[in-house]
PyMOL Python script that loads the backbone (N, CA, C, O; Angstrom):
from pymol import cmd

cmd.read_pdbstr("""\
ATOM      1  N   UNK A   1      15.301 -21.505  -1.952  1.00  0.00           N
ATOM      2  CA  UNK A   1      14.236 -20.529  -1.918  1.00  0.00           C
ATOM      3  C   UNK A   1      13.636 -20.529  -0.497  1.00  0.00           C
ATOM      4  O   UNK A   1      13.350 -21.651  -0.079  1.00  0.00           O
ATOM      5  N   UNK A   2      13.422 -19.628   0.218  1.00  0.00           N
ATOM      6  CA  UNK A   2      12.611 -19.344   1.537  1.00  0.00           C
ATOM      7  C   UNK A   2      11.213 -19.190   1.342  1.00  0.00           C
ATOM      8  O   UNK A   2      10.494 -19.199   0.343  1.00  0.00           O
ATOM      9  N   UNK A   3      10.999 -19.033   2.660  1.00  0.00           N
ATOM     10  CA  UNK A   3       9.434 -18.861   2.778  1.00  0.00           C
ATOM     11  C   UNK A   3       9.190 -17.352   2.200  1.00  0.00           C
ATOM     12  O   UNK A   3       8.230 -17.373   1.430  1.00  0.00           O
ATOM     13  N   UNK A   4       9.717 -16.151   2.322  1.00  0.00           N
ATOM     14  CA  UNK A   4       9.708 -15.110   1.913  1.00  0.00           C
ATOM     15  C   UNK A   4       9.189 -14.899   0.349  1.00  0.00           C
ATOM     16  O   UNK A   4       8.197 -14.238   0.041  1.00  0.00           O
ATOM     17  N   UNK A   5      10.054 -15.588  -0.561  1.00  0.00           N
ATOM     18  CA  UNK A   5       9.780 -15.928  -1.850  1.00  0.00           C
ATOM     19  C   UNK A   5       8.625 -16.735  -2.185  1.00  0.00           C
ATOM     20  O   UNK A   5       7.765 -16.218  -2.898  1.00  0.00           O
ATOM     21  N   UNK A   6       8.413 -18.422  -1.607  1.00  0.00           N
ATOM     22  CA  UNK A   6       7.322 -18.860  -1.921  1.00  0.00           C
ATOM     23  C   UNK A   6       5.764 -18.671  -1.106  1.00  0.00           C
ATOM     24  O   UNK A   6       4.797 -19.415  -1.271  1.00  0.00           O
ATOM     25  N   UNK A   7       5.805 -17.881  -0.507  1.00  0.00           N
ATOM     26  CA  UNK A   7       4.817 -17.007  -0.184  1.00  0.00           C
ATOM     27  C   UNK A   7       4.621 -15.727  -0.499  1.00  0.00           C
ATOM     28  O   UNK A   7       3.878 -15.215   0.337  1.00  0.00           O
ATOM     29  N   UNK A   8       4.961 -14.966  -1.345  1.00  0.00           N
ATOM     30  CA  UNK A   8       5.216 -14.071  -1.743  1.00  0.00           C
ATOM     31  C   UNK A   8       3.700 -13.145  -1.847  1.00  0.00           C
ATOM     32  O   UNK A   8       3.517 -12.159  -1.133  1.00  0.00           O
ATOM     33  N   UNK A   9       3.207 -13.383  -2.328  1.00  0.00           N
ATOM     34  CA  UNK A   9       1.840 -13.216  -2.363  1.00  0.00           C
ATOM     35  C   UNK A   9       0.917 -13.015  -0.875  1.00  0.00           C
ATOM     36  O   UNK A   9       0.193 -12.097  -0.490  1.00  0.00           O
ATOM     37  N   UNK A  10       1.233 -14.059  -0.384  1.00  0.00           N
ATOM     38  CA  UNK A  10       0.658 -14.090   0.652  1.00  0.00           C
ATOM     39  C   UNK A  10       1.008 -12.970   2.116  1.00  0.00           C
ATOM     40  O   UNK A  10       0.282 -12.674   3.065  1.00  0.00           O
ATOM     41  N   UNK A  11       2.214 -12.615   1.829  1.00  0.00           N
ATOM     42  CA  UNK A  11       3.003 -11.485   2.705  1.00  0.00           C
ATOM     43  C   UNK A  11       2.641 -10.310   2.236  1.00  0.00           C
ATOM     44  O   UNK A  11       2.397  -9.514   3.142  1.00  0.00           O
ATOM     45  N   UNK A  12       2.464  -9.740   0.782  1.00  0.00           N
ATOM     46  CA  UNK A  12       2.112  -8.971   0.284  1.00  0.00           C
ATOM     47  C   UNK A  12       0.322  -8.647   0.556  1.00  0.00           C
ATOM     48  O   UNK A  12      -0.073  -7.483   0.625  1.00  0.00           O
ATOM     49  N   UNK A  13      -0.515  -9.676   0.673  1.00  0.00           N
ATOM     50  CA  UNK A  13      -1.574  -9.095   1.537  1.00  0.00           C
ATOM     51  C   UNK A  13      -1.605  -8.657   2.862  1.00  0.00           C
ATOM     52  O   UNK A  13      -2.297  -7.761   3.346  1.00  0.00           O
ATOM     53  N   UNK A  14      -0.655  -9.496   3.482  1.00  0.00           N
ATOM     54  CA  UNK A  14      -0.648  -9.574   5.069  1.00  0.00           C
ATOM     55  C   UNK A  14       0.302  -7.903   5.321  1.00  0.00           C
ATOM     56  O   UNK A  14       0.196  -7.284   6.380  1.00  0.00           O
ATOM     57  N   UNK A  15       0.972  -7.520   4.423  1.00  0.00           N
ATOM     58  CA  UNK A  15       1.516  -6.271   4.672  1.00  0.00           C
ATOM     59  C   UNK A  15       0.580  -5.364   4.482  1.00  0.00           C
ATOM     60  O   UNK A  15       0.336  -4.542   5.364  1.00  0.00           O
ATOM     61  N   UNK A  16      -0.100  -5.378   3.273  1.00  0.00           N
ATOM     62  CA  UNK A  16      -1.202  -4.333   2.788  1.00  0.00           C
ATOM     63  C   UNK A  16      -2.686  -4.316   3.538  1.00  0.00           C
ATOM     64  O   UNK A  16      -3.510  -3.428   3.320  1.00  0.00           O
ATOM     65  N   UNK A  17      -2.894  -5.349   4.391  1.00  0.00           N
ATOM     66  CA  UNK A  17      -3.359  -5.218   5.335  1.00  0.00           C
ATOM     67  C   UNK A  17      -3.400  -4.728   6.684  1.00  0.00           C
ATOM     68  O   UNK A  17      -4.349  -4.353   7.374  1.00  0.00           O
ATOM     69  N   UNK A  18      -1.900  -4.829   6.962  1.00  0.00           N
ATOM     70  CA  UNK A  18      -1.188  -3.948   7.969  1.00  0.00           C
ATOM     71  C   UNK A  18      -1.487  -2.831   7.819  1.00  0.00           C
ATOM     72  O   UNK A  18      -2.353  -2.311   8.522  1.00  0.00           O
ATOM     73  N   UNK A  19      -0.913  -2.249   6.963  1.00  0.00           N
ATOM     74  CA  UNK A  19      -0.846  -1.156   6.927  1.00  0.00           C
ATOM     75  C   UNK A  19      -2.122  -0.274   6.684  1.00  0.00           C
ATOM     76  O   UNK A  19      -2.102   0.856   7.172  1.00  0.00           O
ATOM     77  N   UNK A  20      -3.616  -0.815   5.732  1.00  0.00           N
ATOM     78  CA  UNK A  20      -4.226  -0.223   5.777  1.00  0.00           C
ATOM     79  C   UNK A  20      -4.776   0.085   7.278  1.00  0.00           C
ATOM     80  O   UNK A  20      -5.024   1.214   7.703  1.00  0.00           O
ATOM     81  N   UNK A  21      -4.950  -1.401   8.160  1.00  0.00           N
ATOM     82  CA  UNK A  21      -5.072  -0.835   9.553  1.00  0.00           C
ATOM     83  C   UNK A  21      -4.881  -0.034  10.242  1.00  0.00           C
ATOM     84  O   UNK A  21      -5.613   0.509  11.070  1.00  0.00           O
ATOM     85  N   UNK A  22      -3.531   0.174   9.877  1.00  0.00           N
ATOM     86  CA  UNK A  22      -2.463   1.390  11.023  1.00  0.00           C
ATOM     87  C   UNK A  22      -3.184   2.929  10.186  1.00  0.00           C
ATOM     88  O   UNK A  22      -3.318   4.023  10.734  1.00  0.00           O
ATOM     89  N   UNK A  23      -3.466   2.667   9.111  1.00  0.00           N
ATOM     90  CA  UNK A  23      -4.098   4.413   8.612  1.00  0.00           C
ATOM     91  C   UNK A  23      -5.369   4.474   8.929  1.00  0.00           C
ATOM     92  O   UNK A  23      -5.957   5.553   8.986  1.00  0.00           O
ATOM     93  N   UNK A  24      -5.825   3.570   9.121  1.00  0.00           N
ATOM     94  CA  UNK A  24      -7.604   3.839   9.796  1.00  0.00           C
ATOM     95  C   UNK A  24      -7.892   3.795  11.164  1.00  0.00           C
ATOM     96  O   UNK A  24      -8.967   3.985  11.733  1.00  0.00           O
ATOM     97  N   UNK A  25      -6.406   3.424  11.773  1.00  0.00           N
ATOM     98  CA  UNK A  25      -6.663   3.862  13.564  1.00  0.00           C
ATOM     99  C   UNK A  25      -5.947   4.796  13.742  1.00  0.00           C
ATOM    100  O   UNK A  25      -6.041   5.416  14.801  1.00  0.00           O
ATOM    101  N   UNK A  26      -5.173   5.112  12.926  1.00  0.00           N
ATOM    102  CA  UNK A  26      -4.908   6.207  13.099  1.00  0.00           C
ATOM    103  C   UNK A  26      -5.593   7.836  12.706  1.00  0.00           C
ATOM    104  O   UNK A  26      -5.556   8.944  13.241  1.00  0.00           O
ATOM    105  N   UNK A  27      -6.210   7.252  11.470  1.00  0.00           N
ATOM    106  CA  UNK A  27      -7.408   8.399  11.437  1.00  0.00           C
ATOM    107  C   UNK A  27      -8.532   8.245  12.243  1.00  0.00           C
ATOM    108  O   UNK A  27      -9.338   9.174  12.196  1.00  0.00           O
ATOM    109  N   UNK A  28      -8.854   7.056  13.162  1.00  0.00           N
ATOM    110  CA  UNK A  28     -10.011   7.425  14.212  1.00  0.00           C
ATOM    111  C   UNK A  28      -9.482   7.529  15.340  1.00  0.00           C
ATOM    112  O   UNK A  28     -10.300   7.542  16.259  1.00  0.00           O
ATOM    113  N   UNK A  29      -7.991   7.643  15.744  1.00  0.00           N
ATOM    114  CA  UNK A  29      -7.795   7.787  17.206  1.00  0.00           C
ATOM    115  C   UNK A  29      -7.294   9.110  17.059  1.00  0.00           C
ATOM    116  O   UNK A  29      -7.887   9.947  17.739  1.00  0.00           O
ATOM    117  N   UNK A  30      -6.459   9.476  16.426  1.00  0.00           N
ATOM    118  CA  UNK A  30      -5.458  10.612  16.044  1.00  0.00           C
ATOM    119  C   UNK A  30      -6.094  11.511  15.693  1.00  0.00           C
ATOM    120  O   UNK A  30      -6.367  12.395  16.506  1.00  0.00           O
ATOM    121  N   UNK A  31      -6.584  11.590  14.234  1.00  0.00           N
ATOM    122  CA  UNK A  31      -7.372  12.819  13.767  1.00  0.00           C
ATOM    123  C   UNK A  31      -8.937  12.877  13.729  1.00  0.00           C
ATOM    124  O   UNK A  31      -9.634  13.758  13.224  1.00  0.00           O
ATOM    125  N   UNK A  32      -9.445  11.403  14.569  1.00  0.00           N
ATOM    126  CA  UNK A  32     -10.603  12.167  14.719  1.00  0.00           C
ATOM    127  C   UNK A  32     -11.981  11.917  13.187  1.00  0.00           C
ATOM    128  O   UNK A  32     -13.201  12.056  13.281  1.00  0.00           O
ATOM    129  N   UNK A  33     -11.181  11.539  11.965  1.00  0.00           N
ATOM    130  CA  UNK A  33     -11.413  11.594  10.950  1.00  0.00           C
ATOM    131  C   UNK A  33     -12.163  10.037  10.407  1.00  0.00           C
ATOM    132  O   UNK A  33     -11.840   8.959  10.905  1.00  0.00           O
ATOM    133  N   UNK A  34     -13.267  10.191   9.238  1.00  0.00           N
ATOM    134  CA  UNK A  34     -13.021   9.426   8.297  1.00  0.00           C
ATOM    135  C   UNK A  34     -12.829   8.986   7.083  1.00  0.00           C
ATOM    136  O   UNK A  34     -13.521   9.310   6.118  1.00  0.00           O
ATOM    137  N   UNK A  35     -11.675   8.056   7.053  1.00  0.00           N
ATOM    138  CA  UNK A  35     -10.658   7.824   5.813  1.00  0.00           C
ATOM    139  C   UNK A  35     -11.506   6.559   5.254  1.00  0.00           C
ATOM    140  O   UNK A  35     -12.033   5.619   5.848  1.00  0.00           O
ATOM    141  N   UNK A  36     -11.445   6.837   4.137  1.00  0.00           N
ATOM    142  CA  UNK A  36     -11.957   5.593   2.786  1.00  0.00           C
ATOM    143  C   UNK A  36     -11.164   5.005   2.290  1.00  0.00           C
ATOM    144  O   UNK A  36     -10.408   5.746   1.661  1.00  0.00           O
ATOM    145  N   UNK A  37     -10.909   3.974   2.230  1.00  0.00           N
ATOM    146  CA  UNK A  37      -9.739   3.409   1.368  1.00  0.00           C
ATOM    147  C   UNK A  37     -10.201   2.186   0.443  1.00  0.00           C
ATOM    148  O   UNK A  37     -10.627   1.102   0.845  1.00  0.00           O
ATOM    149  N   UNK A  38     -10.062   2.511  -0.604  1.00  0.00           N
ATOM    150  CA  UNK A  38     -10.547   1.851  -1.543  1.00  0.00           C
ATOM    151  C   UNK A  38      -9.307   0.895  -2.766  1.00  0.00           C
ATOM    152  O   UNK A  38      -8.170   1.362  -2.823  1.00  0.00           O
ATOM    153  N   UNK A  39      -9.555  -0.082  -3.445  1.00  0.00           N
ATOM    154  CA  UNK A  39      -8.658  -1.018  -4.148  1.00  0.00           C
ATOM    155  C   UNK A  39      -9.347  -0.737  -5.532  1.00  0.00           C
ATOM    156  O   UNK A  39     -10.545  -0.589  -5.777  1.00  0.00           O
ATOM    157  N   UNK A  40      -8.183  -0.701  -6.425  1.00  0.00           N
ATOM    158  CA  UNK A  40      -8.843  -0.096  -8.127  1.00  0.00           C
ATOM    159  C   UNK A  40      -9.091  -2.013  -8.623  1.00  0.00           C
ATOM    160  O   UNK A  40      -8.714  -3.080  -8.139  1.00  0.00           O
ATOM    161  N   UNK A  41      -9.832  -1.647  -9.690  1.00  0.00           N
ATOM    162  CA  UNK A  41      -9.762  -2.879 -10.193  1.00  0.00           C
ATOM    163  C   UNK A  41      -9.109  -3.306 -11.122  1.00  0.00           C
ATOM    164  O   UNK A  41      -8.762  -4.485 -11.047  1.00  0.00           O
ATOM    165  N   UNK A  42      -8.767  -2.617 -12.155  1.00  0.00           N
ATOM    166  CA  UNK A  42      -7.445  -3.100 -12.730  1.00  0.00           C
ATOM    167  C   UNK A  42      -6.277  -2.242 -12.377  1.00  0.00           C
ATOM    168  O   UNK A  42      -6.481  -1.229 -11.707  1.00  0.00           O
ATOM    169  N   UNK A  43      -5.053  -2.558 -12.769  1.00  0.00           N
ATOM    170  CA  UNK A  43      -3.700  -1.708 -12.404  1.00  0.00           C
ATOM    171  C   UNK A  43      -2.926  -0.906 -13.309  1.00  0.00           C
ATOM    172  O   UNK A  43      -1.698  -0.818 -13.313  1.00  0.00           O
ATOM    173  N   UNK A  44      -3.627  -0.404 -13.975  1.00  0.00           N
ATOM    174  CA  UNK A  44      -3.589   0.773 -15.266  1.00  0.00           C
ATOM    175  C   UNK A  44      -2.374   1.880 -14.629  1.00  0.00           C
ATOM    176  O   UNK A  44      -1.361   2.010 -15.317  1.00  0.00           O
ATOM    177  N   UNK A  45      -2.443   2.426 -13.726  1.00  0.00           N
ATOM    178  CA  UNK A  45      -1.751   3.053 -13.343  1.00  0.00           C
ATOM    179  C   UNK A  45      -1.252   2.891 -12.119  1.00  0.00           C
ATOM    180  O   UNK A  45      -1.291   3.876 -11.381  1.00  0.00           O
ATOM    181  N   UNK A  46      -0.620   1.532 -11.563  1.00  0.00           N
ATOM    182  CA  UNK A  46       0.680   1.636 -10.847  1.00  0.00           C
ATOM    183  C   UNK A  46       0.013   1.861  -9.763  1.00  0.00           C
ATOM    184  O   UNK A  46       0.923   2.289  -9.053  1.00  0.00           O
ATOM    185  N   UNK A  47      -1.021   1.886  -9.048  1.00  0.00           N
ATOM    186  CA  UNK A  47      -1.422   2.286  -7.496  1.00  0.00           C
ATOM    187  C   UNK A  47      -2.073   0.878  -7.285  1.00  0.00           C
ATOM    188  O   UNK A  47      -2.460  -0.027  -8.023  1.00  0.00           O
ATOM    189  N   UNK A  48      -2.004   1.148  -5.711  1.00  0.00           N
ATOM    190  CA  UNK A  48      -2.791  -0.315  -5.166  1.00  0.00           C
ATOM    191  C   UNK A  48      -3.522   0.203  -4.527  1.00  0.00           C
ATOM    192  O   UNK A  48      -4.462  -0.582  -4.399  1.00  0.00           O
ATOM    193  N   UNK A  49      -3.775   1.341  -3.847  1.00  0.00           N
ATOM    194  CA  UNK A  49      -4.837   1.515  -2.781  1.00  0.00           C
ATOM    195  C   UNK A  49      -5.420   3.275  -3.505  1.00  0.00           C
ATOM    196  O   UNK A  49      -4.948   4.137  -4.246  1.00  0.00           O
ATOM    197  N   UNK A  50      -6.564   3.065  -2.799  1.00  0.00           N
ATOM    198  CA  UNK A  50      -6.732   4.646  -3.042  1.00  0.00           C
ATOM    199  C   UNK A  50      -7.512   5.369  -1.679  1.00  0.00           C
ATOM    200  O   UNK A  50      -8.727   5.186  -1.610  1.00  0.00           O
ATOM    201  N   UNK A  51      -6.906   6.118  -0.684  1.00  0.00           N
ATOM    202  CA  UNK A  51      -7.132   6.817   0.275  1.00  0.00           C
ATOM    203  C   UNK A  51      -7.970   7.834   0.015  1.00  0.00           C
ATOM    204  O   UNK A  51      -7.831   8.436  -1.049  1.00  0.00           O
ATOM    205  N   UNK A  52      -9.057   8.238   0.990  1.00  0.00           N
ATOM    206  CA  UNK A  52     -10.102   9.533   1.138  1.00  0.00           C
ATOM    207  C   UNK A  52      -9.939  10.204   1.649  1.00  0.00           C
ATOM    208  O   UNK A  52      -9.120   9.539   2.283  1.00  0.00           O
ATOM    209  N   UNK A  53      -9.907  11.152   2.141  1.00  0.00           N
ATOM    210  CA  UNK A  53     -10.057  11.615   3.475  1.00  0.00           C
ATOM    211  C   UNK A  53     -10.979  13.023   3.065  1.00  0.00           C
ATOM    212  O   UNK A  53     -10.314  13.927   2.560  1.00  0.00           O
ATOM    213  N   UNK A  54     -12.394  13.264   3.235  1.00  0.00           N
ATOM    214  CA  UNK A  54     -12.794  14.223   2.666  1.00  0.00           C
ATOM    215  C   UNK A  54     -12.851  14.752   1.119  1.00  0.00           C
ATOM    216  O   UNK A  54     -13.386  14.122   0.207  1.00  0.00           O
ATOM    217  N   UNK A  55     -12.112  16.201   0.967  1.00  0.00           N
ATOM    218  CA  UNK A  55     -11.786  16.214  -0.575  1.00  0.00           C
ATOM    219  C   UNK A  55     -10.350  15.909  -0.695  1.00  0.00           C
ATOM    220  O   UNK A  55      -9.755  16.109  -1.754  1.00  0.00           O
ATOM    221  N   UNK A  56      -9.764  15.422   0.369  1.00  0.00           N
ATOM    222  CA  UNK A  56      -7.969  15.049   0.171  1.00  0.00           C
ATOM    223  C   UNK A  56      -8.136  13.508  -0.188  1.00  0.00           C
ATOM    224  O   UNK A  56      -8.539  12.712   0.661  1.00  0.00           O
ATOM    225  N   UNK A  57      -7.743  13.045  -1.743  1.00  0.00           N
ATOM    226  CA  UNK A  57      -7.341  12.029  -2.248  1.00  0.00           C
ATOM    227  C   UNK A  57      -6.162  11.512  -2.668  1.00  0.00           C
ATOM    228  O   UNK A  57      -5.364  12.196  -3.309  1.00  0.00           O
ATOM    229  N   UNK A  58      -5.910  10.087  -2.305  1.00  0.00           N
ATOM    230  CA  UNK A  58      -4.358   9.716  -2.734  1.00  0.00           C
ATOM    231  C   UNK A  58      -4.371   8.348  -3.128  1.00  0.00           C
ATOM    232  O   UNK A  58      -4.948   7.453  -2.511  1.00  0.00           O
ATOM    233  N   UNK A  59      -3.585   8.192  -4.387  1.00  0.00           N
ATOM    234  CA  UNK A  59      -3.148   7.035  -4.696  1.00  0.00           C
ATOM    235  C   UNK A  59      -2.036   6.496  -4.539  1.00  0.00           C
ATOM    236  O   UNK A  59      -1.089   6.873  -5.229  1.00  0.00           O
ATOM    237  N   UNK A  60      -1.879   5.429  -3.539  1.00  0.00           N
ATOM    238  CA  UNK A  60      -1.222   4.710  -2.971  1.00  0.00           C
ATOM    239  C   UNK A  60      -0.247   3.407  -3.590  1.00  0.00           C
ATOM    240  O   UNK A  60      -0.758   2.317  -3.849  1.00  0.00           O
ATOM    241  N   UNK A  61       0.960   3.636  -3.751  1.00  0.00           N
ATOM    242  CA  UNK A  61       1.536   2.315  -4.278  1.00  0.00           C
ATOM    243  C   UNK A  61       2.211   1.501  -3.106  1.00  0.00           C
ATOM    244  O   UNK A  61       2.807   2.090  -2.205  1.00  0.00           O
ATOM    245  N   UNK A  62       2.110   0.266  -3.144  1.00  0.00           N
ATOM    246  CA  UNK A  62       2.704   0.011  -1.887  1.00  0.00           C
ATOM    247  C   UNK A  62       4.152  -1.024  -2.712  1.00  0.00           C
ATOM    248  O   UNK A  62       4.068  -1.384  -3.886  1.00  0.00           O
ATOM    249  N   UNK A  63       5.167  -1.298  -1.975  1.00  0.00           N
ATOM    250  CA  UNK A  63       6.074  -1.731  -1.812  1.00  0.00           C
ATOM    251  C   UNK A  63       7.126  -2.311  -0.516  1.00  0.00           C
ATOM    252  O   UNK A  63       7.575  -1.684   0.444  1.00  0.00           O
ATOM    253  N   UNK A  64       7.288  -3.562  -0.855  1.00  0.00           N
ATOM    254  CA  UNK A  64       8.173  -4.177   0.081  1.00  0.00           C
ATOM    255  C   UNK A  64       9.551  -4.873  -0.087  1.00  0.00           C
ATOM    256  O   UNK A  64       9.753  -5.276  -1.232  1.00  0.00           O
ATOM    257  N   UNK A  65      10.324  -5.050   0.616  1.00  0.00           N
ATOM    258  CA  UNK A  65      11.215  -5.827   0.745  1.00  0.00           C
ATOM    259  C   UNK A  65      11.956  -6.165   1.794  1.00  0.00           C
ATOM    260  O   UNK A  65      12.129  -5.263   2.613  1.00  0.00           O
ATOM    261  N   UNK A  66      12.496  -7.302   2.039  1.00  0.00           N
ATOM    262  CA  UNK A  66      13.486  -7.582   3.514  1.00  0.00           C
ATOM    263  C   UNK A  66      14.822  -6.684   3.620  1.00  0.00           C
ATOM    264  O   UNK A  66      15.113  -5.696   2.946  1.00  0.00           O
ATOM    265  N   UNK A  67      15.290  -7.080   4.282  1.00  0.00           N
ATOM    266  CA  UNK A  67      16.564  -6.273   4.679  1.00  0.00           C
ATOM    267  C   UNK A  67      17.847  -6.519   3.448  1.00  0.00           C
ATOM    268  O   UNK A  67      18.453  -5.833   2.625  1.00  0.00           O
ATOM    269  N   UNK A  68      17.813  -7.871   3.890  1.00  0.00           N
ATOM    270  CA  UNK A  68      18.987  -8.586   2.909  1.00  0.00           C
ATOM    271  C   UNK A  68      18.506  -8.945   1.292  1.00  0.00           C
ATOM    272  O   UNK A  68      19.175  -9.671   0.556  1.00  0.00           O
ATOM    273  N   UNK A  69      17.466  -8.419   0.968  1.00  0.00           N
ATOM    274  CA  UNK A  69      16.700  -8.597  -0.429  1.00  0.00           C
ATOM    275  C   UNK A  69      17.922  -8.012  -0.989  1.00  0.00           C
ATOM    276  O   UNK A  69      18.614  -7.098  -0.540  1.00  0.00           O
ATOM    277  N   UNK A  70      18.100  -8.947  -2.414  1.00  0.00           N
ATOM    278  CA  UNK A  70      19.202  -8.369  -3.254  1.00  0.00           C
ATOM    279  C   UNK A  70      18.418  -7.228  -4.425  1.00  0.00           C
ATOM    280  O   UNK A  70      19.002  -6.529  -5.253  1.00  0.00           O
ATOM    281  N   UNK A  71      17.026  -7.312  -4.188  1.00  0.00           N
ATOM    282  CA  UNK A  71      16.539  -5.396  -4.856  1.00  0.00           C
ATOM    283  C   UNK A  71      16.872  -4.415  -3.691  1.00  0.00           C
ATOM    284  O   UNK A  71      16.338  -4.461  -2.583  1.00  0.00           O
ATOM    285  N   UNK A  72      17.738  -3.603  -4.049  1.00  0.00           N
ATOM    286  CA  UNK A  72      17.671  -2.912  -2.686  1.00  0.00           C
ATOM    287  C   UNK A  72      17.164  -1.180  -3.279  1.00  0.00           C
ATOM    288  O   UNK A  72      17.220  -0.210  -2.523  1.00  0.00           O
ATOM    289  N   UNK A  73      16.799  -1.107  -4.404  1.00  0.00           N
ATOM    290  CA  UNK A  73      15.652   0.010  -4.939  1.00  0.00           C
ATOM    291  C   UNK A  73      14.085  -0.584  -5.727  1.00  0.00           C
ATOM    292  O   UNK A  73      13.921  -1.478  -6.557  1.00  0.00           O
ATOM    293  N   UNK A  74      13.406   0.047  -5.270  1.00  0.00           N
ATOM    294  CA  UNK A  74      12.326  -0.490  -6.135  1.00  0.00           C
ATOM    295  C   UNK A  74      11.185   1.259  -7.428  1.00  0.00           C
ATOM    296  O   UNK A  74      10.846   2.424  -7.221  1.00  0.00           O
ATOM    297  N   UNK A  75      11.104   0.371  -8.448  1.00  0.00           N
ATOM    298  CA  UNK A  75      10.806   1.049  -9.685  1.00  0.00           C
ATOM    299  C   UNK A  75       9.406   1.809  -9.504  1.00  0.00           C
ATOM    300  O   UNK A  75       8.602   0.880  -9.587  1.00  0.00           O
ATOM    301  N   UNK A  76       8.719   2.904  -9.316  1.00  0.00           N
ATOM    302  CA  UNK A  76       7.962   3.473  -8.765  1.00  0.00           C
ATOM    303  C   UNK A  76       6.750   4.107 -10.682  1.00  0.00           C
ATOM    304  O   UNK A  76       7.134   4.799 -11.624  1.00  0.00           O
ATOM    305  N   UNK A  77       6.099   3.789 -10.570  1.00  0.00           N
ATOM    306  CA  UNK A  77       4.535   3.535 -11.738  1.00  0.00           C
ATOM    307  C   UNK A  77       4.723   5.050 -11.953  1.00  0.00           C
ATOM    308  O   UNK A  77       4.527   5.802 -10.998  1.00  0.00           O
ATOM    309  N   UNK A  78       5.200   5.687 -13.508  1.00  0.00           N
ATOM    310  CA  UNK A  78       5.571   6.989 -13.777  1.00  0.00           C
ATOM    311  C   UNK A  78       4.113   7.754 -13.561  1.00  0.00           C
ATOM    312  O   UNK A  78       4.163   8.902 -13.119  1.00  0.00           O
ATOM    313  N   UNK A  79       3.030   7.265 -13.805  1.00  0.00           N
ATOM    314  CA  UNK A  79       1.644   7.533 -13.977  1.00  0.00           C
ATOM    315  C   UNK A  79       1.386   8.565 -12.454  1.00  0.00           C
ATOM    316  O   UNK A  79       1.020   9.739 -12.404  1.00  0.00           O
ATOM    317  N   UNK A  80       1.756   7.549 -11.230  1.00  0.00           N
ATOM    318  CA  UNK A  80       1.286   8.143 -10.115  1.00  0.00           C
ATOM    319  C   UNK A  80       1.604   9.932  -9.603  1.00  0.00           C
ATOM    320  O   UNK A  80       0.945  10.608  -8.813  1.00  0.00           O
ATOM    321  N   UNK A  81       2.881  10.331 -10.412  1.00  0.00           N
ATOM    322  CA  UNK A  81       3.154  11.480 -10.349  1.00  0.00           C
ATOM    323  C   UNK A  81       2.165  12.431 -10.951  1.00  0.00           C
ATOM    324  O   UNK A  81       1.949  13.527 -10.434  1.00  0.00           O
ATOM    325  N   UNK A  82       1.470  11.958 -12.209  1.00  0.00           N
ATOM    326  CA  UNK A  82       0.551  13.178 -12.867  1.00  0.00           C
ATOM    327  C   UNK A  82      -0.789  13.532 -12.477  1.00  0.00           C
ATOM    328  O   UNK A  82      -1.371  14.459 -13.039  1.00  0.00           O
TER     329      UNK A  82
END
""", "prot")
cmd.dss("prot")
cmd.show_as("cartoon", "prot")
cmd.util.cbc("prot")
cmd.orient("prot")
C-alpha cells in the first residue's frame, strides 16, 4: 500500500483545497467577481462543494485519481443532474 492510499483522506482535502483556491483567484483576478463557495452538511446528494456566483449556482462533485490508479472511470451522484 502507498502513501496515496493511506493518506487518502488527507490528499482529498489538500486537492479540494486546491482547487477551491484556483476558483476564487480566479474569480478575483479574471472576472473581477465574487464567488461563494460553500460545503453541504450532509451528502444527500452526491456534491461536495456548492459555488455562487451571483444568481449563477452550482453543485460541485469533486473527484480524483492518479495516473496508474486501477479505477480509471469514476461513478458520478445521479441526483446532481436534476
Amino acid at each position: 500500500m502507498d502513501h496515496h492510499s493511506t493518506h487518502a483522506s488527507y490528499r482529498e482535502r489538500l486537492i479540494e483545497h486546491l482547487f477551491i483556491g484556483e476558483l476564487l483567484k480566479h474569480a478575483w483576478l479574471v472576472r473581477d467577481r465574487r464567488l461563494e463557495i460553500a460545503r453541504p452538511e450532509v451528502d444527500n446528494s452526491g456534491y461536495d462543494l456548492i459555488a455562487e456566483e451571483r444568481t449563477l449556482v452550482r453543485h460541485l462533485q469533486l473527484k480524483a485519481s492518479k495516473l496508474d490508479a486501477r479505477t480509471a472511470r469514476q461513478n458520478v451522484h445521479t441526483a446532481l443532474g436534476s
